[in-house]
N, C-alpha and C positions, 0 to 999 in steps of 0.2 A: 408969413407963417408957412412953414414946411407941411407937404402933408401928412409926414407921418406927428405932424404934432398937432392935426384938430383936436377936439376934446372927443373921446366916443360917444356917440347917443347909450352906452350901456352903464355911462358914469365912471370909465377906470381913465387911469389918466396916464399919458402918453408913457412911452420906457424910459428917456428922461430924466423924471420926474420923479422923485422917491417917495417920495409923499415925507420923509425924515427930516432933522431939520438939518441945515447948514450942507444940504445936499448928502448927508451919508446918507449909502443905499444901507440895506440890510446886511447883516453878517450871513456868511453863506449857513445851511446846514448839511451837517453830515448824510449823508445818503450813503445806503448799503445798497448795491444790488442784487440783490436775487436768484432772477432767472430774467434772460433779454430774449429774444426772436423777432424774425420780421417777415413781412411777406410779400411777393411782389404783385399788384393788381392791376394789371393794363397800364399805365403811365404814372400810377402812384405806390409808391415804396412806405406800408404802416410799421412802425417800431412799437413792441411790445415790450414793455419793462416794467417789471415786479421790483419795487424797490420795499426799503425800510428806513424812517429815520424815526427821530427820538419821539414826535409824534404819533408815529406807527404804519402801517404796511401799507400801500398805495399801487394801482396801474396807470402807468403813464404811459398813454397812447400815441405817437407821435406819425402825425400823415404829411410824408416829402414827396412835394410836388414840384419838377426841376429847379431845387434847392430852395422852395418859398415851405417855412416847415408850420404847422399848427399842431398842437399840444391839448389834449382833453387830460386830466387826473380824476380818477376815483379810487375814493377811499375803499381800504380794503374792505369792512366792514359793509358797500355798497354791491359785491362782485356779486353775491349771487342772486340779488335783484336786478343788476343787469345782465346778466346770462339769461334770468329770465324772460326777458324780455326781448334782448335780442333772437330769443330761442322762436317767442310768436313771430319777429320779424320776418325770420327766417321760413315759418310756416305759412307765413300769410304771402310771401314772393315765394313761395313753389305753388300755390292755391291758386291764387288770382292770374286770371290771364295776362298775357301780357299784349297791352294796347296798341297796334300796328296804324301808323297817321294815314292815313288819305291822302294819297297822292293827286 
């Protein structure tokens, strides 16, 4: 077995694997883009993209890390619950001190 084809402890199952029968993967979907931006943070490169398909409006977050890329999606319908939250993230790392190790 290769390792990218353990089974994940999360239940999804390898890329692969379509879950379809007779091997067809999914038909793709139309995606609109929106608006794109990215931003550079010490050795990781996040891509911001507002998209749209026929399902409806989406941010898909993508974090490149020397080309190994991970992908979060939230529905549009979630953005300003996560704003807000990232908003206390954001209050609560300027608040709290920052822990210095013991040398």
């Amino acid at each position: 077995m290769i390792s990218n084809e353990r089974p994940s402890p999360y239940g999804h199952r390898p890329h692969n694997q379509s879950g379809y029968q007779n091997g067809f993967s999914k038909p793709p979907v139309a995606e609109d883009t929106l608006k794109s931006d990215k931003v550079q943070i010490e050795r990781k490169t996040f891509v911001f993209t507002l998209k749209e398909n026929p399902r409806g409006r989406f941010l898909r977050i993508t974090e490149d890390v020397n080309g190994r890329r991970d992908t979060i999606i939230i529905p549009a319908t979630g953005l300003a619950e996560f704003k807000k939250l990232l908003d206390e993230m954001l209050r609560t790392s300027d608040e709290v001190p920052v822990k210095v190790p013991l040398a």
